[in-house]
PDB file of the backbone (N, CA, C, O) and the ligand in Angstrom, with CONECT records:
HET     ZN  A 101       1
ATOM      1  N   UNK A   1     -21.798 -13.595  15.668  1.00  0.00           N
ATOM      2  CA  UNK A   1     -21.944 -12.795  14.427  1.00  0.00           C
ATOM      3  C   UNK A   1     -21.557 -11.352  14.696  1.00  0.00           C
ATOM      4  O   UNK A   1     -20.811 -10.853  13.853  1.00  0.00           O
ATOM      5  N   UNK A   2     -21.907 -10.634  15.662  1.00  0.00           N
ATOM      6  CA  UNK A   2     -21.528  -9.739  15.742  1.00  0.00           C
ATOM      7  C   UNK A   2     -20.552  -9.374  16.500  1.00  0.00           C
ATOM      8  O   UNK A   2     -20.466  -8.196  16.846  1.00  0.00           O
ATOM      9  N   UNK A   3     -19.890 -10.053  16.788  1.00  0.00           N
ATOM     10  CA  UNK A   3     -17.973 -10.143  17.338  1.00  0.00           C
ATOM     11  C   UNK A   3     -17.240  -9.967  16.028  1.00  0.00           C
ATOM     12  O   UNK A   3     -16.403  -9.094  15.801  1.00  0.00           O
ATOM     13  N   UNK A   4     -17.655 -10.901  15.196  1.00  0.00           N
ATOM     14  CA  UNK A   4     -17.260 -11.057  13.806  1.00  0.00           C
ATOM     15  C   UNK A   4     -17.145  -9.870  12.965  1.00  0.00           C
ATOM     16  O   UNK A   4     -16.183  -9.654  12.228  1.00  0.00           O
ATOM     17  N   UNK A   5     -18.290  -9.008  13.117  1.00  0.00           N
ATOM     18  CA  UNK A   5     -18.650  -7.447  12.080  1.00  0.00           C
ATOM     19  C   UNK A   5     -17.161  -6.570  13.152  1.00  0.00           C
ATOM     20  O   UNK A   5     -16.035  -6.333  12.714  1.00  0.00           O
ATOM     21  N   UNK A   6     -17.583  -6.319  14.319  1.00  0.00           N
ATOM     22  CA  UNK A   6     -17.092  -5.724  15.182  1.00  0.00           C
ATOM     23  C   UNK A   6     -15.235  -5.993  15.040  1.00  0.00           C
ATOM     24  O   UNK A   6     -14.306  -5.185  15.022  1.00  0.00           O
ATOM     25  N   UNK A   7     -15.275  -7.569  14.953  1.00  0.00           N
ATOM     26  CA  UNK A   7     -13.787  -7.841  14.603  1.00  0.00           C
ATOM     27  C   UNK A   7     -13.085  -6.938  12.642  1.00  0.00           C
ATOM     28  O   UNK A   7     -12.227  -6.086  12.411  1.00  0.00           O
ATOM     29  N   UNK A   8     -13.855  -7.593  11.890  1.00  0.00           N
ATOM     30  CA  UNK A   8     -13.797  -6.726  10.492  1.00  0.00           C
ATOM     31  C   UNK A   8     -13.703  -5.630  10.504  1.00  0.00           C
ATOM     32  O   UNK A   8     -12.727  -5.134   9.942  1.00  0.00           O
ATOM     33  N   UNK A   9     -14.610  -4.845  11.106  1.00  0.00           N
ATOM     34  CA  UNK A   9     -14.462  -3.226  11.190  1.00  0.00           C
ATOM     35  C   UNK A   9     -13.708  -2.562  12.190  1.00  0.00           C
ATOM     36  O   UNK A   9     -13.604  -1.337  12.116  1.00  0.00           O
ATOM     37  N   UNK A  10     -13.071  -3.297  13.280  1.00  0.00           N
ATOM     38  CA  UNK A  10     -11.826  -2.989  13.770  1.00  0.00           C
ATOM     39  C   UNK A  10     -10.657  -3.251  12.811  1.00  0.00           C
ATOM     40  O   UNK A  10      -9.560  -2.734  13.024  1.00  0.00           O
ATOM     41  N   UNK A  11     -10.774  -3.667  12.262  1.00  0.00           N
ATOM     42  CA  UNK A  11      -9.180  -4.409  11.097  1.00  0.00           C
ATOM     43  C   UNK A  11      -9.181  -3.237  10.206  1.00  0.00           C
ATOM     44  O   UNK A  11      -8.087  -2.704  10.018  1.00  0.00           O
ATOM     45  N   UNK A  12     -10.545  -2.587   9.442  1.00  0.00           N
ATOM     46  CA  UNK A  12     -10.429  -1.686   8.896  1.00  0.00           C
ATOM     47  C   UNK A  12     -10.316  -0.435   9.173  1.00  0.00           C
ATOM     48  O   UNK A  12      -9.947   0.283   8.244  1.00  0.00           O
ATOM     49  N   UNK A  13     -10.518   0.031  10.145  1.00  0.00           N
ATOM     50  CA  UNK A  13     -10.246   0.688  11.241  1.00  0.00           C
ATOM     51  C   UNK A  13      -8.733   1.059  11.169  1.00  0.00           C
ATOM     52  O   UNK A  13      -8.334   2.178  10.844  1.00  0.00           O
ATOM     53  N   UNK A  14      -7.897  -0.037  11.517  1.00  0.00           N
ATOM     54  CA  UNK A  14      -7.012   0.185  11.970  1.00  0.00           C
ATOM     55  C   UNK A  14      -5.919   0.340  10.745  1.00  0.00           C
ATOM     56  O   UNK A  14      -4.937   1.078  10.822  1.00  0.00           O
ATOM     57  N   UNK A  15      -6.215  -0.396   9.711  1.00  0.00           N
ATOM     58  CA  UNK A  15      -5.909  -0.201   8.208  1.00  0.00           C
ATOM     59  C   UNK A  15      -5.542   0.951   7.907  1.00  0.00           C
ATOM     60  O   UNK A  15      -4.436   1.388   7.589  1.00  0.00           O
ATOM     61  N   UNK A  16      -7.182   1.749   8.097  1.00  0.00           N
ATOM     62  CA  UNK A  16      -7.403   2.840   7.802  1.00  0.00           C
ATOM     63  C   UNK A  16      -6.358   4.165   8.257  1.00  0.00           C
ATOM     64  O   UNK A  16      -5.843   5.085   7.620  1.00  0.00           O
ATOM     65  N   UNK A  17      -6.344   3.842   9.361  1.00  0.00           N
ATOM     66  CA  UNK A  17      -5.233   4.391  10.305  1.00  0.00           C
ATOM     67  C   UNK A  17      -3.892   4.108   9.597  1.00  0.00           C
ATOM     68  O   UNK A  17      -3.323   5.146   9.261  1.00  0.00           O
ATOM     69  N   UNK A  18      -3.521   3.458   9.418  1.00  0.00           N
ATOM     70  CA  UNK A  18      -2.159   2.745   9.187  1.00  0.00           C
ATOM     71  C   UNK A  18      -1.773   3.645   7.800  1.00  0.00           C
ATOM     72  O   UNK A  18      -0.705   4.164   7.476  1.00  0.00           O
ATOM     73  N   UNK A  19      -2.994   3.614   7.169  1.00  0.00           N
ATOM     74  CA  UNK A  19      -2.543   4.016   5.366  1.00  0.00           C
ATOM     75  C   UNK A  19      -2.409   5.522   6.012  1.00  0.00           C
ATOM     76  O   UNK A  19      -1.315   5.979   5.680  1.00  0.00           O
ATOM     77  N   UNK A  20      -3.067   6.340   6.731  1.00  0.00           N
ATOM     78  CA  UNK A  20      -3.262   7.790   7.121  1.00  0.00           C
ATOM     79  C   UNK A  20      -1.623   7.634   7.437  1.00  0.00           C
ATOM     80  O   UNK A  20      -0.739   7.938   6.637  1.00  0.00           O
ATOM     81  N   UNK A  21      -1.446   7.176   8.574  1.00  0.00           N
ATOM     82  CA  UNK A  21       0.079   7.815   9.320  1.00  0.00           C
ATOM     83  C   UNK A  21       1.363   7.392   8.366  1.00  0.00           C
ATOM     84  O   UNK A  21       2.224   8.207   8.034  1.00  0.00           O
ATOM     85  N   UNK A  22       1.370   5.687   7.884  1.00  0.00           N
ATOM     86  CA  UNK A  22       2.257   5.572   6.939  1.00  0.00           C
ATOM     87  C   UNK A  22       1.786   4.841   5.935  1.00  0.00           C
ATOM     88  O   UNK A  22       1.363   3.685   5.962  1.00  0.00           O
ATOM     89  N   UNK A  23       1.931   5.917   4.649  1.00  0.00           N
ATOM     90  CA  UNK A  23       1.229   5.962   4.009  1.00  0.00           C
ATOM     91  C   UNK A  23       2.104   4.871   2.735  1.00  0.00           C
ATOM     92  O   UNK A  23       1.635   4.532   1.648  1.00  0.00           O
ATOM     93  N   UNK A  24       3.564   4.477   3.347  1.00  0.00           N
ATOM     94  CA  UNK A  24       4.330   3.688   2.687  1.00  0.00           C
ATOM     95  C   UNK A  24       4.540   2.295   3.254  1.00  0.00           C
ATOM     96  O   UNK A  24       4.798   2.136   4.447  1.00  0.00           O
ATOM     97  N   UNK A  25       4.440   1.390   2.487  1.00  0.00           N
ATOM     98  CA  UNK A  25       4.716   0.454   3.064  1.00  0.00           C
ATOM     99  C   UNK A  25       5.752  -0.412   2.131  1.00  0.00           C
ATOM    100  O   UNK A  25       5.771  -0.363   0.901  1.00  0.00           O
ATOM    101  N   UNK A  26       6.863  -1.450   3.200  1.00  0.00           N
ATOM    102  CA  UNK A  26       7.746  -2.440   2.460  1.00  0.00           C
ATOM    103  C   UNK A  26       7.505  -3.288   1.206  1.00  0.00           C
ATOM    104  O   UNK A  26       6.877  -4.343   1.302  1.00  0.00           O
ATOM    105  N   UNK A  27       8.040  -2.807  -0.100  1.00  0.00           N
ATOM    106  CA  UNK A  27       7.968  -3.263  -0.791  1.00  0.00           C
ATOM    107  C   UNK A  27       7.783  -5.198  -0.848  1.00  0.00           C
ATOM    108  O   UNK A  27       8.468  -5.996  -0.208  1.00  0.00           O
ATOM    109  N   UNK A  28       6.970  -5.433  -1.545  1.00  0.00           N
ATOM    110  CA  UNK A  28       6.420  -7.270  -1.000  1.00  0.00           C
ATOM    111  C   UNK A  28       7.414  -7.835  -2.408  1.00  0.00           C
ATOM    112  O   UNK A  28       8.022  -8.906  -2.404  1.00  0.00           O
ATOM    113  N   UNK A  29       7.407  -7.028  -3.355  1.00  0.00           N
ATOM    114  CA  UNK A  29       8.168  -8.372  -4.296  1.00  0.00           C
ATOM    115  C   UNK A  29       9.865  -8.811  -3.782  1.00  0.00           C
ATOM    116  O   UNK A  29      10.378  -9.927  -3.852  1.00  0.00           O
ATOM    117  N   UNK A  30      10.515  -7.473  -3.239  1.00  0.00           N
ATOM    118  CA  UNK A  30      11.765  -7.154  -2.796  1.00  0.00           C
ATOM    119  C   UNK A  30      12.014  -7.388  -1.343  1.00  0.00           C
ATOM    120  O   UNK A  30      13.084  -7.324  -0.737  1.00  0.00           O
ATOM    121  N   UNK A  31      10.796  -7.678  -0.892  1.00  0.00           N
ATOM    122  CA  UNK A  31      10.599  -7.822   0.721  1.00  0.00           C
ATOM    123  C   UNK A  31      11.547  -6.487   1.439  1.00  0.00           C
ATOM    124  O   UNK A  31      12.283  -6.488   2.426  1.00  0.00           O
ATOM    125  N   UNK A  32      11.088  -5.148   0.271  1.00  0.00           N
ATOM    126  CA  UNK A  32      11.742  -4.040   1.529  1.00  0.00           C
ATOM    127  C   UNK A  32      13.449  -3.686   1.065  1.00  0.00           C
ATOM    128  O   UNK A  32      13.908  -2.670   1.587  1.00  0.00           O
ATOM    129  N   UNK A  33      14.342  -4.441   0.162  1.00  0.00           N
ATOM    130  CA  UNK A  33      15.653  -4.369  -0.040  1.00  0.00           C
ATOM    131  C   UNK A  33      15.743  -4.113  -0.993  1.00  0.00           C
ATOM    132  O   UNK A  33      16.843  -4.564  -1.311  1.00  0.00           O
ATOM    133  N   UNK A  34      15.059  -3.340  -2.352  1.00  0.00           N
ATOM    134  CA  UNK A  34      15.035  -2.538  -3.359  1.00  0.00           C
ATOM    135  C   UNK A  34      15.763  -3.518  -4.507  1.00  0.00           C
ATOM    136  O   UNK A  34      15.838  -3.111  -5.667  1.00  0.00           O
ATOM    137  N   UNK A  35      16.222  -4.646  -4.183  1.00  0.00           N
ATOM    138  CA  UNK A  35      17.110  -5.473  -5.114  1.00  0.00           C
ATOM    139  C   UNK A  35      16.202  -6.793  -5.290  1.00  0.00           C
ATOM    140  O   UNK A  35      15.635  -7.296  -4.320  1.00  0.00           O
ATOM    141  N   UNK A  36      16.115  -7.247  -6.411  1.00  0.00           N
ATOM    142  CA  UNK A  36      15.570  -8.954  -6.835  1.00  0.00           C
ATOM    143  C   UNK A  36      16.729  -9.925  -7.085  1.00  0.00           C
ATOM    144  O   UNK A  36      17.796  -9.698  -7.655  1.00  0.00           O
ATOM    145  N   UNK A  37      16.257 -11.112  -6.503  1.00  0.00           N
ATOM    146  CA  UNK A  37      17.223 -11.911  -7.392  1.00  0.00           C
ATOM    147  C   UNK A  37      16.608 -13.051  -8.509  1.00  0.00           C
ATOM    148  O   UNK A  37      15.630 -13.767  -8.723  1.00  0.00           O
ATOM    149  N   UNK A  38      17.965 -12.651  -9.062  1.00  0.00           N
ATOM    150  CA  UNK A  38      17.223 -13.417 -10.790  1.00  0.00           C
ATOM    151  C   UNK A  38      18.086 -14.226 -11.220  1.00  0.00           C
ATOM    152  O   UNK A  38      19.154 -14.230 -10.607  1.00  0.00           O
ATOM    153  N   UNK A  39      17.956 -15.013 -12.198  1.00  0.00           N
ATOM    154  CA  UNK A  39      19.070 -16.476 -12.080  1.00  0.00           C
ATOM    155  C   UNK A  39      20.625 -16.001 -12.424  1.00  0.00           C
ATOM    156  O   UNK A  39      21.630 -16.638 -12.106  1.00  0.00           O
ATOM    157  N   UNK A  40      20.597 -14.604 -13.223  1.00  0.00           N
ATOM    158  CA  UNK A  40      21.791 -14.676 -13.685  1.00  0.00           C
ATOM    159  C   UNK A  40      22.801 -13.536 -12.357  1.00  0.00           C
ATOM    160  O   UNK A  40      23.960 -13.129 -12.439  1.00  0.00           O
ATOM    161  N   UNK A  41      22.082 -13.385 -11.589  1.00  0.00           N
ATOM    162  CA  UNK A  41      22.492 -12.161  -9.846  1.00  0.00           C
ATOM    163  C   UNK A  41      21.282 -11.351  -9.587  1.00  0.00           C
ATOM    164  O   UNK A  41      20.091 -11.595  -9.395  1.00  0.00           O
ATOM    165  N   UNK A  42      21.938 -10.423  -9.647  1.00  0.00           N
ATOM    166  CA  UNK A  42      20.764  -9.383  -8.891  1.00  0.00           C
ATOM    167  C   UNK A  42      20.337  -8.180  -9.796  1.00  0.00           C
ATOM    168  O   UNK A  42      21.226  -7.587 -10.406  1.00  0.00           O
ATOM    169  N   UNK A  43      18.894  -7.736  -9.937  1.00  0.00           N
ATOM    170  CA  UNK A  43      18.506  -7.267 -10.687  1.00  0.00           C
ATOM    171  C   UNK A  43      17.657  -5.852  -9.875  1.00  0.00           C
ATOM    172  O   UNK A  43      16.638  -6.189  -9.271  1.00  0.00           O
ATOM    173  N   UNK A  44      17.884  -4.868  -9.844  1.00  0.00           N
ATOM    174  CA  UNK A  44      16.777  -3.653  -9.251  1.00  0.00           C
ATOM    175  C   UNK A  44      15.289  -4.022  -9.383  1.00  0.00           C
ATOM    176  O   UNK A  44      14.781  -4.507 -10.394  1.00  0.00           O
ATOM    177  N   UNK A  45      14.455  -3.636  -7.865  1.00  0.00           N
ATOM    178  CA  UNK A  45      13.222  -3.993  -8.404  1.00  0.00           C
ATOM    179  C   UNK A  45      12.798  -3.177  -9.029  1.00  0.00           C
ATOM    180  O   UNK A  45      13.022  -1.966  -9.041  1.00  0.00           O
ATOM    181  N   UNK A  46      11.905  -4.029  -9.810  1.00  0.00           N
ATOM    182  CA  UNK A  46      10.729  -3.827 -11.462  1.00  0.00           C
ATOM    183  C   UNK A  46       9.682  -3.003 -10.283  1.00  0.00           C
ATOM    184  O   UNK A  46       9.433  -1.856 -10.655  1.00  0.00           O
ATOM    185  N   UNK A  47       9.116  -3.332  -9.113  1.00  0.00           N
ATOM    186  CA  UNK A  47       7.842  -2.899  -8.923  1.00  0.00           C
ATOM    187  C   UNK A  47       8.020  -1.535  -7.931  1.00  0.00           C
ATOM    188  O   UNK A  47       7.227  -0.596  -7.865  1.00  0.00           O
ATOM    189  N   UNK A  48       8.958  -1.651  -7.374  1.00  0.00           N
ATOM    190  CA  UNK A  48       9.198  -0.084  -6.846  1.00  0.00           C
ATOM    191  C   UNK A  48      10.220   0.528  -7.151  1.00  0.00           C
ATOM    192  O   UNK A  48      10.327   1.689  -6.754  1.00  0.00           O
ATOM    193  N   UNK A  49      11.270  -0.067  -7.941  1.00  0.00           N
ATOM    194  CA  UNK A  49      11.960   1.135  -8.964  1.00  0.00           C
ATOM    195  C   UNK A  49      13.085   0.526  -7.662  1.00  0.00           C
ATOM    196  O   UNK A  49      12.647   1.247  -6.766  1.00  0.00           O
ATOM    197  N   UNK A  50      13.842  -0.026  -7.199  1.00  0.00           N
ATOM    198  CA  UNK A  50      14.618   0.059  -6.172  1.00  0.00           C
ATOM    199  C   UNK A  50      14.427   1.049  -5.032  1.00  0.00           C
ATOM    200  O   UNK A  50      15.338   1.139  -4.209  1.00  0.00           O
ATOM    201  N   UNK A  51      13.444   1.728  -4.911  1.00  0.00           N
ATOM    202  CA  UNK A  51      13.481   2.849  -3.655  1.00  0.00           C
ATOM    203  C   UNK A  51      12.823   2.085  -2.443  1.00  0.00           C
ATOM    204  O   UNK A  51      12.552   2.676  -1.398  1.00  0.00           O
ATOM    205  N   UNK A  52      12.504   0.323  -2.694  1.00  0.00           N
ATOM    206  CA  UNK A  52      12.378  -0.487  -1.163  1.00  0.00           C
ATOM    207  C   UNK A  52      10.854  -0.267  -0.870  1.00  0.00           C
ATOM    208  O   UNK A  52      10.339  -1.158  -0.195  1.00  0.00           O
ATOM    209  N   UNK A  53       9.921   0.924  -1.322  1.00  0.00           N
ATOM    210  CA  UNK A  53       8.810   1.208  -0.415  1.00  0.00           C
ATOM    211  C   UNK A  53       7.468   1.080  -1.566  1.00  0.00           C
ATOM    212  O   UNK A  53       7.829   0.947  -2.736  1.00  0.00           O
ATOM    213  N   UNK A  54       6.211   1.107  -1.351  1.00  0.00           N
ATOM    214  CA  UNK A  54       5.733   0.605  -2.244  1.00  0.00           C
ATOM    215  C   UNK A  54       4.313   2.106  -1.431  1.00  0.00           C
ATOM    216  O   UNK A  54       4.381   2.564  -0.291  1.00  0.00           O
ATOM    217  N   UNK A  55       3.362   2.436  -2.384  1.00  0.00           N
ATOM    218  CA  UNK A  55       2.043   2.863  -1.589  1.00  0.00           C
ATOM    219  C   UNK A  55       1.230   1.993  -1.370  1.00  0.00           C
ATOM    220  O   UNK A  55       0.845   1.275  -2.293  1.00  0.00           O
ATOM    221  N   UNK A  56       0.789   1.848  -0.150  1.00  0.00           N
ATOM    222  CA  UNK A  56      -0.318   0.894  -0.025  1.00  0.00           C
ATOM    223  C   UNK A  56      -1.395   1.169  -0.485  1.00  0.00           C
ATOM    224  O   UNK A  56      -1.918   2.246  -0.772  1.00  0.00           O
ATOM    225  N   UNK A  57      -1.856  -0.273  -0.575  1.00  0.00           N
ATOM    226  CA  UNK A  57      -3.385  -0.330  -1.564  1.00  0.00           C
ATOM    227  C   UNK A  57      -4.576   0.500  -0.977  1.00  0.00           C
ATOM    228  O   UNK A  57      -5.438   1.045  -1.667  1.00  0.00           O
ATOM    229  N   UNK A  58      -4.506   0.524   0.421  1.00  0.00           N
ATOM    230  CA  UNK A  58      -5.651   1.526   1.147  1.00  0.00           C
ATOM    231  C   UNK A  58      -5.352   3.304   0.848  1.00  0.00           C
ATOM    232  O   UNK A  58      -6.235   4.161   0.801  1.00  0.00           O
ATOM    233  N   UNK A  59      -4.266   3.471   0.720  1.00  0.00           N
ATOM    234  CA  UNK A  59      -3.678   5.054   0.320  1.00  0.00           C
ATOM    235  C   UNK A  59      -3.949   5.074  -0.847  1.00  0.00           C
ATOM    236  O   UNK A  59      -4.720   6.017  -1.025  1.00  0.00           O
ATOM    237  N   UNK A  60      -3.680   4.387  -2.067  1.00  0.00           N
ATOM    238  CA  UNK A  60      -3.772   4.819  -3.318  1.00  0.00           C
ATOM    239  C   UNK A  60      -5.646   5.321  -3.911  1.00  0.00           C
ATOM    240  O   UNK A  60      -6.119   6.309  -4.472  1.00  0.00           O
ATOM    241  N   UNK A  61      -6.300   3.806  -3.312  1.00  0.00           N
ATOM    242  CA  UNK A  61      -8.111   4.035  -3.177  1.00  0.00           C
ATOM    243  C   UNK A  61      -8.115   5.542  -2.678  1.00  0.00           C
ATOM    244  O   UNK A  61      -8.389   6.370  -3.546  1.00  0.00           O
ATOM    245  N   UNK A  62      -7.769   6.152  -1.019  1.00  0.00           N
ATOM    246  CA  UNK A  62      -7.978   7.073  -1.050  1.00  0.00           C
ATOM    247  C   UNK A  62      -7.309   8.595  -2.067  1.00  0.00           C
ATOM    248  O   UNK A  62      -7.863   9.692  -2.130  1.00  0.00           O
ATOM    249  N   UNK A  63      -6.468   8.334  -2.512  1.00  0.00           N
ATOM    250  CA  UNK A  63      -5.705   9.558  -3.264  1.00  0.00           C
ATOM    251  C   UNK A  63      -6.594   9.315  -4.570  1.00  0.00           C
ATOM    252  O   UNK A  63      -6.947  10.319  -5.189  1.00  0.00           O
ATOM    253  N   UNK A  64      -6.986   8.038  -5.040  1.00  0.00           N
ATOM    254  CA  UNK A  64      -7.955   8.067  -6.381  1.00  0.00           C
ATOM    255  C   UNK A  64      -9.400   8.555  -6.174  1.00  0.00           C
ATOM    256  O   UNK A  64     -10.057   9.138  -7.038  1.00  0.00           O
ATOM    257  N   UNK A  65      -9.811   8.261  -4.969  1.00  0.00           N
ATOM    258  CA  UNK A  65     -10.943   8.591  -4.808  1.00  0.00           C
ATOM    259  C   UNK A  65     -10.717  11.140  -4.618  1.00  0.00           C
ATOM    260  O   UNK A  65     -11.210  12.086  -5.232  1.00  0.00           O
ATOM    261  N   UNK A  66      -9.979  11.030  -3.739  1.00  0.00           N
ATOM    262  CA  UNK A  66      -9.860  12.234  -3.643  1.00  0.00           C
ATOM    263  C   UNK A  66      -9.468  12.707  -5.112  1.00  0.00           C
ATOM    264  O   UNK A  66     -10.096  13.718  -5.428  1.00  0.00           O
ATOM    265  N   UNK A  67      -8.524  12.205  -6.174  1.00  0.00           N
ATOM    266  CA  UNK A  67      -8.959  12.897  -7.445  1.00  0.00           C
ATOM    267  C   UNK A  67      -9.867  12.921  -8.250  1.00  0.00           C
ATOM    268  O   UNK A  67      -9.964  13.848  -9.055  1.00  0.00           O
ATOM    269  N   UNK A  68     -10.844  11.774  -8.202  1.00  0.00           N
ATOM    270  CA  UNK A  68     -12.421  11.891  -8.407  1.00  0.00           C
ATOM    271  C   UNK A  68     -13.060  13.078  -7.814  1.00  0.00           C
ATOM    272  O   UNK A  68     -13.563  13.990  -8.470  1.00  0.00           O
ATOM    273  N   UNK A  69     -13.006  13.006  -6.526  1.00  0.00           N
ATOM    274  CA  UNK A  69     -13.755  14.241  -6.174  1.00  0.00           C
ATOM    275  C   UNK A  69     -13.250  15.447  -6.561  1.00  0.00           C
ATOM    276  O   UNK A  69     -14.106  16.250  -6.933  1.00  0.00           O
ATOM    277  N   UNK A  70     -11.371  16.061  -6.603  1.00  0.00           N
ATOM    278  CA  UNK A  70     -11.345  16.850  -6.863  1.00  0.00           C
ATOM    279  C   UNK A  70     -11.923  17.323  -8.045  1.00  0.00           C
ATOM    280  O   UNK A  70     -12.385  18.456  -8.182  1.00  0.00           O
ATOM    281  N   UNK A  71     -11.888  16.198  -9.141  1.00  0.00           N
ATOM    282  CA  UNK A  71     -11.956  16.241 -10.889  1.00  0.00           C
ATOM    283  C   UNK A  71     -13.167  16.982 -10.957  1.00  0.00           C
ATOM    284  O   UNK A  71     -13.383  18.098 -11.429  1.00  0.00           O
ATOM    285  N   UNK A  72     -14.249  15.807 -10.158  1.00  0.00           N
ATOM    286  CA  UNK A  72     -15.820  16.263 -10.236  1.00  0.00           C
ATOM    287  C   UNK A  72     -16.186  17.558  -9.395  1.00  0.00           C
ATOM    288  O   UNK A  72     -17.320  17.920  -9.708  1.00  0.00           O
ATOM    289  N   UNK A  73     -15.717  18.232  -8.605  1.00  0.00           N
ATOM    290  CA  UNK A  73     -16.170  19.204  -8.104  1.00  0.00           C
ATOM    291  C   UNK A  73     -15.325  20.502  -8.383  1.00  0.00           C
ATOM    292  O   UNK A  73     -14.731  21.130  -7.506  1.00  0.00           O
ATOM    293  N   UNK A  74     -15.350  20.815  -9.698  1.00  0.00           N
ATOM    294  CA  UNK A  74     -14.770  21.941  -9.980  1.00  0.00           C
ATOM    295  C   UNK A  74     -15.846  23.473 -10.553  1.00  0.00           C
ATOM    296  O   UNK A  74     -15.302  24.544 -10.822  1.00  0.00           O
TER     297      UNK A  74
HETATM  298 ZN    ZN A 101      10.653  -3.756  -4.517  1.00  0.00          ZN2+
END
């Protein structure tokens, strides 16, 4: 059990880390190549605009949470 906590909170840990240094990560619908394909060729991706990179879900929590706090502590 407690290999287990120790294993989880290393993962987040390192997450955590990951969203800090790069705070971008490879777009998942485009797998990273800014282009889709769609039955009739190729279409720009819808979810990152073709620019390939996406914010990760651990960066965005923190940038929302930091505009909460900024909002509330004025
Ligand atoms: Zn994409």
């Amino acid at each position: 059990m407690l290999t287990a906590s120790v294993l989880i909170l290393a993962t987040l840990a390192g997450y955590a880390l990951l969203c800090a240094v790069k705070p971008f990560g490879p777009c998942r619908k485009c797998r990273g190549s800014g282009i889709r394909e769609v039955r009739k060729g190729f279409k720009m991706c819808r979810r990152c605009h073709g620019q390939c990179y996406r914010l990760r879900v651990g960066r965005r929590l923190l940038n929302t949470s930091r505009e909460i706090h900024r909002t509330g502590s004025r």
